[in-house]
PDB file of the backbone (N, CA, C, O) and the ligand in Angstrom, with CONECT records:
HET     ZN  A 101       1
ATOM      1  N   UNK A   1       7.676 -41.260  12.727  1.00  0.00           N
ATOM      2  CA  UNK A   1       7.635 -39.847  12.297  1.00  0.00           C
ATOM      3  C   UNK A   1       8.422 -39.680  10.983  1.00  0.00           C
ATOM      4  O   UNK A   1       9.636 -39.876  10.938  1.00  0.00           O
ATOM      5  N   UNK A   2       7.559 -39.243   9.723  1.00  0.00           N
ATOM      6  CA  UNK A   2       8.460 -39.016   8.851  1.00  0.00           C
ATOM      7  C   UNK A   2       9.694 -37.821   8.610  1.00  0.00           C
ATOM      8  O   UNK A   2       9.607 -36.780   9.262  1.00  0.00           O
ATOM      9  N   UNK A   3      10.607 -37.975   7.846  1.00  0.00           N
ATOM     10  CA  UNK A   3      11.745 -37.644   7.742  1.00  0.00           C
ATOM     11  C   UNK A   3      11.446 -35.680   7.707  1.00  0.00           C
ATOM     12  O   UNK A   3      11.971 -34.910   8.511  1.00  0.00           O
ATOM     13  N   UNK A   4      10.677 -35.337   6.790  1.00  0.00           N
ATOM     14  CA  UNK A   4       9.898 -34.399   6.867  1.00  0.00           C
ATOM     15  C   UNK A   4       8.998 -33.631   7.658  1.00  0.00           C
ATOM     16  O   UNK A   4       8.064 -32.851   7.470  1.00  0.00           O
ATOM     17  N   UNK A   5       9.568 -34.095   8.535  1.00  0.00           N
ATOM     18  CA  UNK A   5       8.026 -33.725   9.838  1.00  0.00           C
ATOM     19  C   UNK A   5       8.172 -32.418   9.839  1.00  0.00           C
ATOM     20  O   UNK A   5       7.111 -31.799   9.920  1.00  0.00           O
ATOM     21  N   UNK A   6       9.204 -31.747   9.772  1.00  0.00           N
ATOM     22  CA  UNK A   6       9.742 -30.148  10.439  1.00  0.00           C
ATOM     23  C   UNK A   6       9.500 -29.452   9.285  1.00  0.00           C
ATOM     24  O   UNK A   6       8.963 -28.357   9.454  1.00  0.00           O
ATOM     25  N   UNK A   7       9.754 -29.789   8.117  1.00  0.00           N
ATOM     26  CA  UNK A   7       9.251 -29.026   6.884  1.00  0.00           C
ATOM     27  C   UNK A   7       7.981 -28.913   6.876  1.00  0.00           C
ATOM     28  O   UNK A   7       7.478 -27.841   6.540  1.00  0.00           O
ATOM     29  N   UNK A   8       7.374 -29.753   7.161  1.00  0.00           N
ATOM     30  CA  UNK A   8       5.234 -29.561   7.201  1.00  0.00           C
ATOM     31  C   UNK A   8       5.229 -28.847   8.271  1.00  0.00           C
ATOM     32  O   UNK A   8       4.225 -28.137   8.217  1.00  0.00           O
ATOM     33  N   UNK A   9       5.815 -28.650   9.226  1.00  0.00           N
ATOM     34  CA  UNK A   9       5.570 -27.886  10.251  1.00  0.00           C
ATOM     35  C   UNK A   9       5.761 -26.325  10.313  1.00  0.00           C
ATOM     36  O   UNK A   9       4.906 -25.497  10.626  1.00  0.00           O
ATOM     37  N   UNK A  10       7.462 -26.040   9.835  1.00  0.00           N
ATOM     38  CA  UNK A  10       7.293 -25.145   9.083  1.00  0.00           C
ATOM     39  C   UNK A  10       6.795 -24.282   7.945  1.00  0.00           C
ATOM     40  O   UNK A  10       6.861 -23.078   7.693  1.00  0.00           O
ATOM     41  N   UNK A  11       6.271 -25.341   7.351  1.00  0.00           N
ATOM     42  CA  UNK A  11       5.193 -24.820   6.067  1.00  0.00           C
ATOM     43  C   UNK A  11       3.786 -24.239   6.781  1.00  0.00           C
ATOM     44  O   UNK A  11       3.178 -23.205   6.503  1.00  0.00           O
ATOM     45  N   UNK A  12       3.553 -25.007   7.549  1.00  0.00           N
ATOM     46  CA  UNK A  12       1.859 -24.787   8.324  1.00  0.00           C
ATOM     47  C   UNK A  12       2.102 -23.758   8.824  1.00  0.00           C
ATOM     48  O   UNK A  12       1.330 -22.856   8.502  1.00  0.00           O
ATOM     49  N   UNK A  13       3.133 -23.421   9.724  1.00  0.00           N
ATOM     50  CA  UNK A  13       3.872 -21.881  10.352  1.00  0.00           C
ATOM     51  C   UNK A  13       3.631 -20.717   9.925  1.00  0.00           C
ATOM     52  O   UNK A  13       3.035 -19.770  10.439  1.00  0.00           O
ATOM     53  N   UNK A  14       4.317 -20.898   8.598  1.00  0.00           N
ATOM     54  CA  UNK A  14       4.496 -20.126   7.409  1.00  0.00           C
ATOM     55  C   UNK A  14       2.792 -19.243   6.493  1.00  0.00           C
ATOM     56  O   UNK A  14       2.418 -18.079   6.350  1.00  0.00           O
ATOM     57  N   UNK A  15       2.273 -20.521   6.121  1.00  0.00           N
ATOM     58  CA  UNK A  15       0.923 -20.500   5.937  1.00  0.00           C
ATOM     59  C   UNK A  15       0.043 -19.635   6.922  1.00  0.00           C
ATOM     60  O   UNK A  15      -0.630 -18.687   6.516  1.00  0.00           O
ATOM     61  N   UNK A  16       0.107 -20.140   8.637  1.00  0.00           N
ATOM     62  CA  UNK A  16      -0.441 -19.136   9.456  1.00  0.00           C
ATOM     63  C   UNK A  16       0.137 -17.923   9.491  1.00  0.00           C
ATOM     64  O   UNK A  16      -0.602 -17.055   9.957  1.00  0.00           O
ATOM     65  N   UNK A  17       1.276 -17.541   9.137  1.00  0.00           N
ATOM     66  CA  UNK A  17       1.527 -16.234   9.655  1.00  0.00           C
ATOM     67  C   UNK A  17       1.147 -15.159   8.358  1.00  0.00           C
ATOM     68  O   UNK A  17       0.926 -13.949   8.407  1.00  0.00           O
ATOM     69  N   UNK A  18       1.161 -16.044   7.248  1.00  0.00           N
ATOM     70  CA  UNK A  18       0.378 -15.321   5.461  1.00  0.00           C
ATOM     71  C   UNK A  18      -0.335 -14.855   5.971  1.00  0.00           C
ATOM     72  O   UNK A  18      -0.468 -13.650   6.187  1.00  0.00           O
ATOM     73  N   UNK A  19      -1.228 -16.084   6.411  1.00  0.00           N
ATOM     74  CA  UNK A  19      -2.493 -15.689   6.616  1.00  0.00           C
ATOM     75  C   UNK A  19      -3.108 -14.444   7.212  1.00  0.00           C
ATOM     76  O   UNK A  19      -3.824 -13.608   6.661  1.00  0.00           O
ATOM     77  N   UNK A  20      -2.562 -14.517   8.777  1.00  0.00           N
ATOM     78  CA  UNK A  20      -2.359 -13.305   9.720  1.00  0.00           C
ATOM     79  C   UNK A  20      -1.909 -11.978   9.570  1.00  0.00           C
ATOM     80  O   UNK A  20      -2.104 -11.080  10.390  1.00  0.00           O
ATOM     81  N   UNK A  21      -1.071 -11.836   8.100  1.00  0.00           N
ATOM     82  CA  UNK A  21      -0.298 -10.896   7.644  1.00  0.00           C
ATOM     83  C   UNK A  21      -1.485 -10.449   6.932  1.00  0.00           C
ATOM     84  O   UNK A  21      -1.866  -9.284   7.046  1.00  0.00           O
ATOM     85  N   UNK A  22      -2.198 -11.438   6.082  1.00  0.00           N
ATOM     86  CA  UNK A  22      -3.250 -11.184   5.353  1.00  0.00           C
ATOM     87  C   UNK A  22      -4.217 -10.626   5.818  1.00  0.00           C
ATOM     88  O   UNK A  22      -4.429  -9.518   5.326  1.00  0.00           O
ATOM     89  N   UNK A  23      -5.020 -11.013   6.716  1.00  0.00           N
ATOM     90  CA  UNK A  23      -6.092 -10.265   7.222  1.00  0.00           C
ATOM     91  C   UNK A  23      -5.616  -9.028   8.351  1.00  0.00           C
ATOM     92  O   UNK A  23      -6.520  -8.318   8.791  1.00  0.00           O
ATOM     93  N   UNK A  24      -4.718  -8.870   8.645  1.00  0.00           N
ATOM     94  CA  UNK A  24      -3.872  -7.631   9.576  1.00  0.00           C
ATOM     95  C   UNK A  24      -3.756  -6.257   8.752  1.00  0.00           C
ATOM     96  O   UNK A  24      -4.152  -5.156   9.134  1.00  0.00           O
ATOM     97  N   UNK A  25      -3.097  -6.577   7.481  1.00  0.00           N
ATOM     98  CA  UNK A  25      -2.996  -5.521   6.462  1.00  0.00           C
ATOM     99  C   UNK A  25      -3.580  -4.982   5.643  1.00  0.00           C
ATOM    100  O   UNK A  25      -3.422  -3.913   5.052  1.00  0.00           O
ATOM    101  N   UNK A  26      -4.820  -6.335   5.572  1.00  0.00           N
ATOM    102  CA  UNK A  26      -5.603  -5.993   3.969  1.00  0.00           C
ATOM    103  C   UNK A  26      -6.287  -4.613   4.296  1.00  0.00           C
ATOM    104  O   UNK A  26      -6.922  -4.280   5.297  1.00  0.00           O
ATOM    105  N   UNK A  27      -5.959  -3.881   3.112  1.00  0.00           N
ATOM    106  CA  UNK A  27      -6.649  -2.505   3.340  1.00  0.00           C
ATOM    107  C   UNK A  27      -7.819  -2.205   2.923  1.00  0.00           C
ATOM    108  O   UNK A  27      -8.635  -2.586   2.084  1.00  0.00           O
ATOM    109  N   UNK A  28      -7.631  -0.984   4.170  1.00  0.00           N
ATOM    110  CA  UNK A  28      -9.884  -0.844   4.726  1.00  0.00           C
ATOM    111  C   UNK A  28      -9.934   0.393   3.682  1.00  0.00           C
ATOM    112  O   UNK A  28     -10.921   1.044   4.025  1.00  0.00           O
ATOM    113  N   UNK A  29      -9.502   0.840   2.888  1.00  0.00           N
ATOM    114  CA  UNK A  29      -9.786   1.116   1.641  1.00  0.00           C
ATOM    115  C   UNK A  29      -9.605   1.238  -0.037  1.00  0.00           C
ATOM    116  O   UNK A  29      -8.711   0.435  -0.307  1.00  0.00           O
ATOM    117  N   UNK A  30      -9.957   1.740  -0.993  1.00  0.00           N
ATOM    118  CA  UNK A  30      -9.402   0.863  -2.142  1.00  0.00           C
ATOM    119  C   UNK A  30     -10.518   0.240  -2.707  1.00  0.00           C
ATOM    120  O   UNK A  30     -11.542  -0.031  -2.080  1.00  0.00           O
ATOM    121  N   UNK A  31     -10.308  -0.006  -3.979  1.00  0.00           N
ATOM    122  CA  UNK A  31     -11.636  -1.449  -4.329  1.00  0.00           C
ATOM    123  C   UNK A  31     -11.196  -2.450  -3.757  1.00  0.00           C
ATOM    124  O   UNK A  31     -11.927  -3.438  -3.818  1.00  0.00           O
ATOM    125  N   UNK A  32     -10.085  -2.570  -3.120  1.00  0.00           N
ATOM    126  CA  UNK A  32      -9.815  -4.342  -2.873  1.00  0.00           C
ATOM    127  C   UNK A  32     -10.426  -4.234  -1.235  1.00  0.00           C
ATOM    128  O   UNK A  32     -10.710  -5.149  -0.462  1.00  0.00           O
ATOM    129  N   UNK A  33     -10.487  -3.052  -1.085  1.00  0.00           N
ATOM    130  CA  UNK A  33     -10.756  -2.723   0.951  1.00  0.00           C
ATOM    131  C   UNK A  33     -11.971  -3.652   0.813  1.00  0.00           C
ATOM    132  O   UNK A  33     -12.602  -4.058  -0.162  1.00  0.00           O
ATOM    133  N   UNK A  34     -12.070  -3.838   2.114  1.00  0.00           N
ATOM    134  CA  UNK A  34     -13.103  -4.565   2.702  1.00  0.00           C
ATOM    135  C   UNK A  34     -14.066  -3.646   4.027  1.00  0.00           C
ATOM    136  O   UNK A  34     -13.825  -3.690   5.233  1.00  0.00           O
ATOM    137  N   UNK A  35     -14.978  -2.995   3.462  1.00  0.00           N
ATOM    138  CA  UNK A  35     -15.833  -2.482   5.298  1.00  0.00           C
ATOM    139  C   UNK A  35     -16.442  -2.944   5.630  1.00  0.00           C
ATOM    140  O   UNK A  35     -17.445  -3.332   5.033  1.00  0.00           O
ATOM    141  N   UNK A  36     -16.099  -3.190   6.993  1.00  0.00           N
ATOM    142  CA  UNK A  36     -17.241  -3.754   7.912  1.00  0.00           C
ATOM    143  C   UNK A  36     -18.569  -3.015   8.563  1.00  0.00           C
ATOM    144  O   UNK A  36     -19.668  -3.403   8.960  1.00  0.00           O
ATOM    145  N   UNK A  37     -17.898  -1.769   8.463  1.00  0.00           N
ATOM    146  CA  UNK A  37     -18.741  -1.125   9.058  1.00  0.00           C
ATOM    147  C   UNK A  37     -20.208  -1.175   8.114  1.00  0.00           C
ATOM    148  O   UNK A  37     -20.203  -1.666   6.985  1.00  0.00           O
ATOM    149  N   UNK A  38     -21.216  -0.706   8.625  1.00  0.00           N
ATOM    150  CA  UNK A  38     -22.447  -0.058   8.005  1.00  0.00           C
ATOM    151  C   UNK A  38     -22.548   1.046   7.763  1.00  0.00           C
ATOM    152  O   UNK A  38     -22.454   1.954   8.589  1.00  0.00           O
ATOM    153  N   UNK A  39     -22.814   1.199   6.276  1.00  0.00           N
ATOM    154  CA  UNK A  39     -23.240   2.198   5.028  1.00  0.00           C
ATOM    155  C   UNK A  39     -24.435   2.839   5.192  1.00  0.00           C
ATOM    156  O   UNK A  39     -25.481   2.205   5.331  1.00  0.00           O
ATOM    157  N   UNK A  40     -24.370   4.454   5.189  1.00  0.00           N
ATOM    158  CA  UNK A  40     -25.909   5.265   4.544  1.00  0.00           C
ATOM    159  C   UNK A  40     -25.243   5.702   3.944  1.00  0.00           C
ATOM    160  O   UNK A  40     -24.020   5.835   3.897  1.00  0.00           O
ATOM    161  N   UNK A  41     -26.614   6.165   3.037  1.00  0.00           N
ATOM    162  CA  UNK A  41     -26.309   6.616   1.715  1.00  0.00           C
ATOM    163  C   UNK A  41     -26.467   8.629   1.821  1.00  0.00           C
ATOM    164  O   UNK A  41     -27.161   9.514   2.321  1.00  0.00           O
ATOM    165  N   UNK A  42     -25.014   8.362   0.770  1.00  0.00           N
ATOM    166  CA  UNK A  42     -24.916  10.125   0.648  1.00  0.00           C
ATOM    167  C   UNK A  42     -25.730  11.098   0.740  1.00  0.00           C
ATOM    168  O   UNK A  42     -25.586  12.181   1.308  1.00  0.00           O
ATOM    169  N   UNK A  43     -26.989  10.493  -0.099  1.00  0.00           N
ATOM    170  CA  UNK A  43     -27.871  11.385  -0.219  1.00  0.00           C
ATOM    171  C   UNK A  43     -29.002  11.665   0.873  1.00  0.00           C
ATOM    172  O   UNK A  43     -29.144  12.788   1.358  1.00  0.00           O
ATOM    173  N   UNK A  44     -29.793  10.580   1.226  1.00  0.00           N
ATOM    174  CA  UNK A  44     -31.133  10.726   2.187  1.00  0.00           C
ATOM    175  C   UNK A  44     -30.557  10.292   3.429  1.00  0.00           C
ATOM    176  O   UNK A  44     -31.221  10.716   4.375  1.00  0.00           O
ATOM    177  N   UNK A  45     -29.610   9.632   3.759  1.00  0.00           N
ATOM    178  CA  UNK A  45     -29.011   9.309   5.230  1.00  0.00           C
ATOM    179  C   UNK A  45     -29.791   7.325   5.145  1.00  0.00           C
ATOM    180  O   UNK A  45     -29.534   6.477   6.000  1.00  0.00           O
ATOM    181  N   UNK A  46     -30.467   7.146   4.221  1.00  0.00           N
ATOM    182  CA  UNK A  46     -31.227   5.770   4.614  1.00  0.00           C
ATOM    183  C   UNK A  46     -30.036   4.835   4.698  1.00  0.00           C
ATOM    184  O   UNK A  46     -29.026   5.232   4.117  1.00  0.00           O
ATOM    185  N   UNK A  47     -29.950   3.313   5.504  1.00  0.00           N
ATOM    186  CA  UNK A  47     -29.272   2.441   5.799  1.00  0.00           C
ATOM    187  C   UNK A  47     -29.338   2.011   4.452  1.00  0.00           C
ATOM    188  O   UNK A  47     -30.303   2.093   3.692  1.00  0.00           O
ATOM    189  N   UNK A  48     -27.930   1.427   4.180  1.00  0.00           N
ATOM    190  CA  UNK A  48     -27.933   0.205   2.740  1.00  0.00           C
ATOM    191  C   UNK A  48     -27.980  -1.107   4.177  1.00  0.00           C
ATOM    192  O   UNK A  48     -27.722  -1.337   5.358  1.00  0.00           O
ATOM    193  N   UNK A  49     -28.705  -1.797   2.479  1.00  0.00           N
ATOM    194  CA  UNK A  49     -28.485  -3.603   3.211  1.00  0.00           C
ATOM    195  C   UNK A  49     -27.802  -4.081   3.591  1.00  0.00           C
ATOM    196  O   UNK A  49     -26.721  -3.775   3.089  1.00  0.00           O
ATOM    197  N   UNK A  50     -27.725  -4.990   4.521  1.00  0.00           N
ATOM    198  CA  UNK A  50     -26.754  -5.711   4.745  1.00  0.00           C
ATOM    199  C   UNK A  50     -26.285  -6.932   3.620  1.00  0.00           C
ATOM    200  O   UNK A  50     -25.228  -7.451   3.262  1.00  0.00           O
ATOM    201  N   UNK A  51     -28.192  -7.092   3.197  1.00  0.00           N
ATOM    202  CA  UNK A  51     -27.682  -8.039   1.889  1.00  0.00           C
ATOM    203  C   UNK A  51     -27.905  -7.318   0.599  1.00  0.00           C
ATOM    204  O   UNK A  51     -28.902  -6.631   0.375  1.00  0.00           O
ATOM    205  N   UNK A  52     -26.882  -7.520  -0.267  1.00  0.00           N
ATOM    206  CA  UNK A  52     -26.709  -6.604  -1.413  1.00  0.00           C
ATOM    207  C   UNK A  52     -26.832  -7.153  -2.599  1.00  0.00           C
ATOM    208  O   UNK A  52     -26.057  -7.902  -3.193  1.00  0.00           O
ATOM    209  N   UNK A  53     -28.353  -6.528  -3.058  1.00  0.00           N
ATOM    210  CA  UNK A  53     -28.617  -6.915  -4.837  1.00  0.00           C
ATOM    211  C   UNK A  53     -27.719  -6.338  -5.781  1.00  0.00           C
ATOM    212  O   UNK A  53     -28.268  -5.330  -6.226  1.00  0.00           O
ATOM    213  N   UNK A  54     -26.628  -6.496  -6.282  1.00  0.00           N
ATOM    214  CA  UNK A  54     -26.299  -5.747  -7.367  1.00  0.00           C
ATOM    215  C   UNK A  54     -27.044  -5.330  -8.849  1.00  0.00           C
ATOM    216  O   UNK A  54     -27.580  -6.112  -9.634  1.00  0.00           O
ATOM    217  N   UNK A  55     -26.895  -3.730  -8.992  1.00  0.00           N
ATOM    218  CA  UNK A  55     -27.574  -3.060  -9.731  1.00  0.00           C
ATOM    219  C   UNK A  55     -26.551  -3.716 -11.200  1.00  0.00           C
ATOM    220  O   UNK A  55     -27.227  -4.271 -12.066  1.00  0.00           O
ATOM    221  N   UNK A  56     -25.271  -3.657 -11.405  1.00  0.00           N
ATOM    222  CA  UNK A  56     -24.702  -3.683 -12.515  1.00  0.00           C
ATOM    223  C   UNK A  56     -23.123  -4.019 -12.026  1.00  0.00           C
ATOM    224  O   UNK A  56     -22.543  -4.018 -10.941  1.00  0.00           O
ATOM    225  N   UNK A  57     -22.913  -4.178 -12.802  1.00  0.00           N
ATOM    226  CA  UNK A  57     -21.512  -4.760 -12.910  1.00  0.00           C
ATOM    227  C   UNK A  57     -20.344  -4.729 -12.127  1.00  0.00           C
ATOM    228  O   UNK A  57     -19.536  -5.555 -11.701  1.00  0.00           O
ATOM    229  N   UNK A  58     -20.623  -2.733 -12.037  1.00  0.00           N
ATOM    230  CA  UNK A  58     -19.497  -2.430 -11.015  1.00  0.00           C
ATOM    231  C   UNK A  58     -19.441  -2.574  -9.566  1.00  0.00           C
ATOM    232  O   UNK A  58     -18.523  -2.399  -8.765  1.00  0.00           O
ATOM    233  N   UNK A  59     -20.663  -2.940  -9.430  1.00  0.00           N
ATOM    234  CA  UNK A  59     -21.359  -2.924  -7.903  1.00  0.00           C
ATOM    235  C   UNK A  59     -21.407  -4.716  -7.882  1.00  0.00           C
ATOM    236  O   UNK A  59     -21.626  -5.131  -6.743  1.00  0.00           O
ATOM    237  N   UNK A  60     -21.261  -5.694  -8.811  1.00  0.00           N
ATOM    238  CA  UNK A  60     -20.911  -7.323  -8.759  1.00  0.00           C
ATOM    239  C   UNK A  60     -19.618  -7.169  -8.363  1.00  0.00           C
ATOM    240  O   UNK A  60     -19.279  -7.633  -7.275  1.00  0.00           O
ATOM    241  N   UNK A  61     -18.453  -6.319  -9.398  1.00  0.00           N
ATOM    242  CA  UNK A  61     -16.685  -6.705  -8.593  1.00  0.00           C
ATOM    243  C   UNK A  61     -16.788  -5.799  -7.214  1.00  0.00           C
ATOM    244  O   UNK A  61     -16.477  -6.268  -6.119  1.00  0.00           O
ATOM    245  N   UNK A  62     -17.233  -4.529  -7.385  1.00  0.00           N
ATOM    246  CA  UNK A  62     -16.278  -3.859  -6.201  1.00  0.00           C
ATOM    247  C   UNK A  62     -17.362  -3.813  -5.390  1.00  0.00           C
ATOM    248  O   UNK A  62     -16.794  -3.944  -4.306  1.00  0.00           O
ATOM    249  N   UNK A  63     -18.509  -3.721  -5.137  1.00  0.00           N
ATOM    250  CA  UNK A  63     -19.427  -3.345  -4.109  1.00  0.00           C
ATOM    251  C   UNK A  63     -20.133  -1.921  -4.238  1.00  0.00           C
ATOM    252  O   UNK A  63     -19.647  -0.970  -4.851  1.00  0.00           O
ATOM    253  N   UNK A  64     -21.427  -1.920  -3.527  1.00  0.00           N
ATOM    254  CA  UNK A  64     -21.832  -0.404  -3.335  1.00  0.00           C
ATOM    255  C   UNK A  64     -23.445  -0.495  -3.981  1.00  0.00           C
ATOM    256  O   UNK A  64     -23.760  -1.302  -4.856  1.00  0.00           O
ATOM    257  N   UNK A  65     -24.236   0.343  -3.460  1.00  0.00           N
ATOM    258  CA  UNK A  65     -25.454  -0.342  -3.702  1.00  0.00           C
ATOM    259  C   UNK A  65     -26.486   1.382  -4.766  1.00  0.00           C
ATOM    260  O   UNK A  65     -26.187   2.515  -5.145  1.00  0.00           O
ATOM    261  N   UNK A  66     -27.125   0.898  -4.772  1.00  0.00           N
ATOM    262  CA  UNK A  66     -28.095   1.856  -5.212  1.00  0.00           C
ATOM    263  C   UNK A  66     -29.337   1.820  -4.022  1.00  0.00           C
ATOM    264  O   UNK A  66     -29.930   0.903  -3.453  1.00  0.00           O
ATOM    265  N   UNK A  67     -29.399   3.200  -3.962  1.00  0.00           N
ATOM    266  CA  UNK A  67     -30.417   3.637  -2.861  1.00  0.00           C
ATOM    267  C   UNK A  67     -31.652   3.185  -2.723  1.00  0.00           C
ATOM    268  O   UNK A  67     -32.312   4.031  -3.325  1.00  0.00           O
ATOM    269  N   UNK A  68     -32.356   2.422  -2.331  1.00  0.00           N
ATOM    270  CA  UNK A  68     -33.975   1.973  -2.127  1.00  0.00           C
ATOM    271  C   UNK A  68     -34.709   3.313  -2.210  1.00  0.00           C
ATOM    272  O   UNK A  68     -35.696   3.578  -2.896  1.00  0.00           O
ATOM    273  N   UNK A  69     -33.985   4.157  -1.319  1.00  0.00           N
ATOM    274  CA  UNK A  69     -34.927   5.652  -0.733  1.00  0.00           C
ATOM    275  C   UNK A  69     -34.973   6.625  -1.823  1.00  0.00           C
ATOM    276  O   UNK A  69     -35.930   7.315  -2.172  1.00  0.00           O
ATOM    277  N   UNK A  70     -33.675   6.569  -2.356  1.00  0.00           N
ATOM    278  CA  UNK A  70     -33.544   7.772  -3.193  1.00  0.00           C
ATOM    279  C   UNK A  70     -33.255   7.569  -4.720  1.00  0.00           C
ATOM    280  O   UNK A  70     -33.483   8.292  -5.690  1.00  0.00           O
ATOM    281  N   UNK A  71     -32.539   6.041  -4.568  1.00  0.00           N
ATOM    282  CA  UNK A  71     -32.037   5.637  -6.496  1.00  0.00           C
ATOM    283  C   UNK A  71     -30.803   6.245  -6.645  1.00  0.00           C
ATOM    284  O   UNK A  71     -30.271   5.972  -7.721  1.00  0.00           O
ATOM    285  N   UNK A  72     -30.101   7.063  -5.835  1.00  0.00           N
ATOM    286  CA  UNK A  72     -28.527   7.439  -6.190  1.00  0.00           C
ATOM    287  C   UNK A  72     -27.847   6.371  -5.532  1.00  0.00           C
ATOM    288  O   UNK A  72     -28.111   5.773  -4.489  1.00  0.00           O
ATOM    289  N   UNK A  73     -26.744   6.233  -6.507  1.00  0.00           N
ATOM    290  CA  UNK A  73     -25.606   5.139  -6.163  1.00  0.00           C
ATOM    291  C   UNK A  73     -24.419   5.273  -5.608  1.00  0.00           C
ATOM    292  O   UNK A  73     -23.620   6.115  -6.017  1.00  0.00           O
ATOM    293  N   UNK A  74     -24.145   4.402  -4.540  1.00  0.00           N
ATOM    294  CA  UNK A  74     -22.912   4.576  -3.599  1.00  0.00           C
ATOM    295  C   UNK A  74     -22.164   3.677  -3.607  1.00  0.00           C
ATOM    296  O   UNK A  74     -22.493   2.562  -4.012  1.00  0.00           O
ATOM    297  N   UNK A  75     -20.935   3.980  -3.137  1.00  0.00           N
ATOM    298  CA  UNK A  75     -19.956   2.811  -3.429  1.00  0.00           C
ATOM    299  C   UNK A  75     -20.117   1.930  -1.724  1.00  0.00           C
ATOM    300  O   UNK A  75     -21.124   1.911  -1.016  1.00  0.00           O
ATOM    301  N   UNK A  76     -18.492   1.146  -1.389  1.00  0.00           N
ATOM    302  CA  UNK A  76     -18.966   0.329   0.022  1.00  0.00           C
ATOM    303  C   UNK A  76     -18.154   1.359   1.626  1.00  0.00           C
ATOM    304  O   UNK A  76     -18.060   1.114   2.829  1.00  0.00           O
ATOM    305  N   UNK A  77     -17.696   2.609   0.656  1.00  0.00           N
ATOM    306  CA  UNK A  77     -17.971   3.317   1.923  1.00  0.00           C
ATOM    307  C   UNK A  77     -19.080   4.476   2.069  1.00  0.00           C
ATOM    308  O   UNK A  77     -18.969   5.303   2.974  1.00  0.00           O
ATOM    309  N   UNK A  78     -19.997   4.512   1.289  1.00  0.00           N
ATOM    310  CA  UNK A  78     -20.532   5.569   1.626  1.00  0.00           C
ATOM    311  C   UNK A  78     -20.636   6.606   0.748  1.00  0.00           C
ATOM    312  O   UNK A  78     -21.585   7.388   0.792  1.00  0.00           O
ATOM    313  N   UNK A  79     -19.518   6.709  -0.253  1.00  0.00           N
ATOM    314  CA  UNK A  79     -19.404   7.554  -1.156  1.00  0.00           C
ATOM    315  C   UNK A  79     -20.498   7.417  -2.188  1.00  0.00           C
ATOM    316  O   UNK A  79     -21.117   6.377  -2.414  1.00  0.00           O
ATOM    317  N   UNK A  80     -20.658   8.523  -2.761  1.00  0.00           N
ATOM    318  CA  UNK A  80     -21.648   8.517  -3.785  1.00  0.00           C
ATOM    319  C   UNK A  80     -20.487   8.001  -5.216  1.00  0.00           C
ATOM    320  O   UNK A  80     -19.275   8.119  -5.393  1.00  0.00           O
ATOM    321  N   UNK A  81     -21.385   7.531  -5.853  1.00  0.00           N
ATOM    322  CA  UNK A  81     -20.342   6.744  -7.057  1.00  0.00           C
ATOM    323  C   UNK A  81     -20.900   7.669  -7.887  1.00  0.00           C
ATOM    324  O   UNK A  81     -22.091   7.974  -7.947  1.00  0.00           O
ATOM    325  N   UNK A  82     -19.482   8.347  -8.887  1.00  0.00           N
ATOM    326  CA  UNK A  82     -19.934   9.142 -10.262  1.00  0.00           C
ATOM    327  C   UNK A  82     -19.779   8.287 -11.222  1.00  0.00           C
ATOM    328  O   UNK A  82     -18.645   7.857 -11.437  1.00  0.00           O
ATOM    329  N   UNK A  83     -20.954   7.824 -12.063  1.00  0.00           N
ATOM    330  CA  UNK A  83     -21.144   7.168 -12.970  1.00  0.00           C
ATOM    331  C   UNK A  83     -21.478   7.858 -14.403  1.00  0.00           C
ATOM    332  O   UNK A  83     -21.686   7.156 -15.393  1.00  0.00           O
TER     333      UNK A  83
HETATM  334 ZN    ZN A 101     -30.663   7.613  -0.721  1.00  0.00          ZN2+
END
């Protein structure tokens, strides 16, 4: 057993509990939020995709789709995006 064993151990520790801290806290809103839930759109009530074409740029970093039904654009909760 190397001399180090307890330091890798504590490092791996350490690492899991980031981690755990990480996905525990990350916030469910924000551009950095993450939703899980499923999106309709502001306007007609239609479902967004689950898989998402991005229209432009802002919808490649932060998310949020443009409407199939209607063509107005929403962000990834739901909100209508003022562009
Ligand atoms: Zn719509």
């Amino acid at each position: 057993m190397p001399d180090n064993y307890q330091i890798i151990l504590l490092g791996l520790f350490l690492a899991i509990l980031m981690f755990y801290v990480l996905i525990r806290f990350w916030p469910k809103t924000g551009k950095m939020g993450i939703n899980t839930k499923s999106v309709i759109c502001p306007e007609c009530g239609l479902k967004a995709p689950m898989i998402r074409k991005p229209r432009n740029l802002r919808q490649v970093l932060w998310g949020g789709w443009t409407c199939a039904g209607c063509g107005c654009e929403f962000d990834k909760y739901g909100n209508e995006a003022n562009t």
